[in-house]
N, C-alpha and C positions, 0 to 999 in steps of 0.2 A: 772655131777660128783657127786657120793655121799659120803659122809661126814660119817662115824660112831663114836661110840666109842670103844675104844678100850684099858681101862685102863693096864699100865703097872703091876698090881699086881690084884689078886681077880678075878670076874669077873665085866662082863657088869652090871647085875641085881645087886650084891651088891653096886658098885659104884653110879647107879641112885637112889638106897636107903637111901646113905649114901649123895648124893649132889643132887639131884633134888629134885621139889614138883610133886604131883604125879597129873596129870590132870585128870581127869574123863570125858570128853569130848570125844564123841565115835567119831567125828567128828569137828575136833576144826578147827575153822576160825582164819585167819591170820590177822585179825582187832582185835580179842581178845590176841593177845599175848603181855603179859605185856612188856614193855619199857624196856632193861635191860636182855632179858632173849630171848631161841630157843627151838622152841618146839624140844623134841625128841621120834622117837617110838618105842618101843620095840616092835620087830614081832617075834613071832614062825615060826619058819621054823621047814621043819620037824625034821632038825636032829642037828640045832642051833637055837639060837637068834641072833640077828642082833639090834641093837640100832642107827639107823639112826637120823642123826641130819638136820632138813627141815629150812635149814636159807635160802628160800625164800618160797613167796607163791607156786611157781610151784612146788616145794619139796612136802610142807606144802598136798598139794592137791593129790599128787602120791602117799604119804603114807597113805591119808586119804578113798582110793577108796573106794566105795561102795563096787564095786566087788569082791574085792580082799577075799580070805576066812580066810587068815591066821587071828588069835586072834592077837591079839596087845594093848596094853595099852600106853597110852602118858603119858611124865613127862614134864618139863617148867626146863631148865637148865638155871642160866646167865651165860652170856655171860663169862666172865672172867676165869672160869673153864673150857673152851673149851682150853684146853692148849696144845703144840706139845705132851706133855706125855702123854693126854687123847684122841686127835685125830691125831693125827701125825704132824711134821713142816711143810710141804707139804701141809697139809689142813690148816693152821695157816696161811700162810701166802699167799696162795690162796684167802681164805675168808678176809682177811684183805687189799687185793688188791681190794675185791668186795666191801669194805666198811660196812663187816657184822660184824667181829672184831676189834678192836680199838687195 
């Protein structure tokens, strides 16, 4: 199931500007994600973005494909601003059945 965001006001790109650190990691490993925080990534599509949020390794790893052509840049969100208004309740309370949100 994937996870976006999808803030209520603005877009995607302003919002991860405005609450996330931006990673520079062209391929971030899921041993470096700080304690407290989920990697997220911003992919071009052709004719959108997308801001996919990888709260597990297997995520972590689909977004990070080799192959994949699309441009993308990572940011490190915590945790706690993953809220129903930035990814919906439905993913809230999903992810916090899975023990990724508290």
């Amino acid at each position: 199931m994937g996870v976006y965001i999808n803030p209520p006001s603005g877009t995607k790109e302003d919002w991860l500007d405005a609450n996330a650190e931006p990673d520079h990691s062209m391929f971030p490993l899921w041993k470096d994600v700080p304690e407290g925080y989920l990697p997220v990534c911003l992919v071009f599509n052709a004719a959108f973005t997308a801001a996919g949020v990888a709260y597990n390794e297997g995520e972590l790893k689909a977004f990070s494909d080799p192959t994949d052509w699309r441009p993308k840049f990572w940011y490190r969100v915590r945790k706690e601003l993953l809220t129903a208004d930035v990814i919906g309740d439905v993913y809230v309370k999903w992810l916090k059945e899975m023990g990724v949100l508290t």
